[in-house]
Structure formats: C-alpha cells, structure tokens
N, C-alpha and C positions, 0 to 999 in steps of 0.2 A: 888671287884676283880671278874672277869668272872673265873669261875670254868674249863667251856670250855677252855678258852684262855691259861691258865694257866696249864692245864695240858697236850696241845699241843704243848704249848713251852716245859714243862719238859721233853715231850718224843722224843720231837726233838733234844735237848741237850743229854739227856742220851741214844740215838743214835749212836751220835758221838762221846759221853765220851763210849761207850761200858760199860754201868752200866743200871742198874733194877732203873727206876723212883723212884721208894721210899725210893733210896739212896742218891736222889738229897735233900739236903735241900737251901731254901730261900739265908742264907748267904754263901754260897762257892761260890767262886771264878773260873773263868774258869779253873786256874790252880790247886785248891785243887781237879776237877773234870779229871784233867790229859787231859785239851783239851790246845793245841800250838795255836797259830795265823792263820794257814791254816784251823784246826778243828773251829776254831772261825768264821773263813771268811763263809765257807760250811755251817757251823749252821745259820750264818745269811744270807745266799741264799736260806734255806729251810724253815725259818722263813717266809720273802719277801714271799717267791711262796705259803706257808699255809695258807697268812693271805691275798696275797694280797697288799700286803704295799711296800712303799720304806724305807726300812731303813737309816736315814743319817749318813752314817760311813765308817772314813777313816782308811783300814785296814793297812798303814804306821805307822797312826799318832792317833791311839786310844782315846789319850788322850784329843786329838782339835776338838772329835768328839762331839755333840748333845746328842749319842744317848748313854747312862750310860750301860758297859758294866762290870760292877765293880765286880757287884755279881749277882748270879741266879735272888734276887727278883729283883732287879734292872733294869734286862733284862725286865723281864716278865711285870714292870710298865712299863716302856717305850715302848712295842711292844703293851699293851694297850691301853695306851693314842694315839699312830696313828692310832690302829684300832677305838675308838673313834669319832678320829676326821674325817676318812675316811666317817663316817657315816654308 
C-alpha cells in the first residue's frame, strides 16, 4: 500500500467528515465517520481530481457499483488499484 496514496485519501475523507486524520481508522464506514451520500458523492469528486482517476460509481445505486465503498480501507484499495492501473 502507497503511503502517499493512503494518506491522501484519509485527509480527503476527514475533510468532509470534519475529523483530525488519525481518527480515521481502516474499518469505519462512511457513516461511523458521520459522512451522508452527498459527503460521499464530494469525497469521491476530490478523490477523481487528486489522483486523476475516474471512479466507477453509482451514487443512486452504491451497491451495483465496482468500486467498494464499504469501509475506509476498502476505499483507499480500490482508489489504488486504478491509480495502478492508470499507470
């Protein structure tokens, strides 16, 4: 796991959660972290434009989506592997 990667995603999430990154841990969930569907949308438009990437995800239908927004670390594999595969 990219260290960079990882702690660019945290402080972009605890941005929007309005928390101090080293209250984010791995397994919380958007909502243990007090972020709704719009906080979720936003993080993953600031994600896209940090990294670069398209994220595939349907902010309807979360669940039909690719891209595992289940928990923190889940996020952060996932926003990985396309920055990966971007090259």
């Amino acid at each position: 796991m990219s260290t960079a990667v990882h702690d660019r995603i945290v402080a972009i999430i605890a941005e929007q959660a309005m928390l101090d990154s080293s209250e984010i841990r791995p397994g919380m969930t958007p909502a243990d972290l007090g972020i709704d569907s719009l906080g979720l949308v936003e993080s993953i438009f600031a994600i896209e434009e940090a990294f670069d990437i398209s994220i595939p995800f349907n902010a309807n239908e979360p669940e039909r989506s690719d891209f595992d927004i289940s928990t923190m670390g889940s996020i952060v594999a996932a926003v990985e592997k396309l920055v990966a595969a971007r090259g």
